[in-house]
N, C-alpha and C positions, 0 to 999 in steps of 0.2 A: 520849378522855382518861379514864385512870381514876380516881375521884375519892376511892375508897376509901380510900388514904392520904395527903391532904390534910387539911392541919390549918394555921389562922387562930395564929401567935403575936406576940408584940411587935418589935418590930423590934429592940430591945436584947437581946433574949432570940434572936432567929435571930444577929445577929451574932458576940455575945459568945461563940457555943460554937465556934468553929473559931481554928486557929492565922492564918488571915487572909481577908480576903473582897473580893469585885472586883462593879461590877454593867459587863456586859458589854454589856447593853443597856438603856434608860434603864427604870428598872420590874424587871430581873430581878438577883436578889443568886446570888451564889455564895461559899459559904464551903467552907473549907477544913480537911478534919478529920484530914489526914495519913496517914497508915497506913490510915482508915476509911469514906476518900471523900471527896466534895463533897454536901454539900447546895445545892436550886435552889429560890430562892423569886423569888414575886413579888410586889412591892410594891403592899400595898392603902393605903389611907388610913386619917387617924390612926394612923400610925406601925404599921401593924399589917404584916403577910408573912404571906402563903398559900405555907407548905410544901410543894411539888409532887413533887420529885424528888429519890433521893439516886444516885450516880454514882460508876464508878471512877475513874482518871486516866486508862484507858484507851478509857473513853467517854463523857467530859465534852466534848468538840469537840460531840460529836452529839447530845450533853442541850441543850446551851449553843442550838445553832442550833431545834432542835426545839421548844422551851420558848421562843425567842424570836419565833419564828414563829405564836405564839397567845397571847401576850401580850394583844394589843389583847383578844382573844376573852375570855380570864377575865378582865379586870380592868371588862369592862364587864358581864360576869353577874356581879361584888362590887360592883359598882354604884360601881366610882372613875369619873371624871367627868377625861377626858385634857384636860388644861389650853393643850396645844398646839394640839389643834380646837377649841377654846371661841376662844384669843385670835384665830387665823386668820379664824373666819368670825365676831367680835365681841362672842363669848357671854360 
């Protein structure tokens, strides 16, 4: 993963620059910048988005599945804390 253009913004601030935005998988946003791509983030805590990827239309399927498939992996080197294995085993 390359980490060199990643970048930590607000989550009002990742959403609000595209004409519309989807999270595809629970934790990853995609916004939609029209003529300029998608941008792929993933949801850290306290409202914040780690900026990962930006995408054409023509290979957003493959950002989308890519970027979803390591999910779990960044968001626990941001140190979120998945709410879904805390409630399961009673944490």
């Amino acid at each position: 993963m390359a980490k060199q253009n990643w970048q930590v913004v607000s989550k009002k601030d990742f959403l609000g620059q595209g004409d519309w935005s989807r999270e595809y998988y629970e934790g990853l946003l995609v916004v939609n910048h029209g003529e300029q791509g998608y941008d792929l983030g993933v949801e850290l805590e306290g409202e914040q988005v780690l900026k990962v990827d930006r995408a054409s239309a023509d290979e957003i399927e493959d950002r989308v599945q890519y970027w979803g498939a390591r999910l779990e992996d960044i968001r626990k080197e941001y140190g979120v804390r998945d709410n879904r294995t805390a409630e399961f085993y009673g944490g």
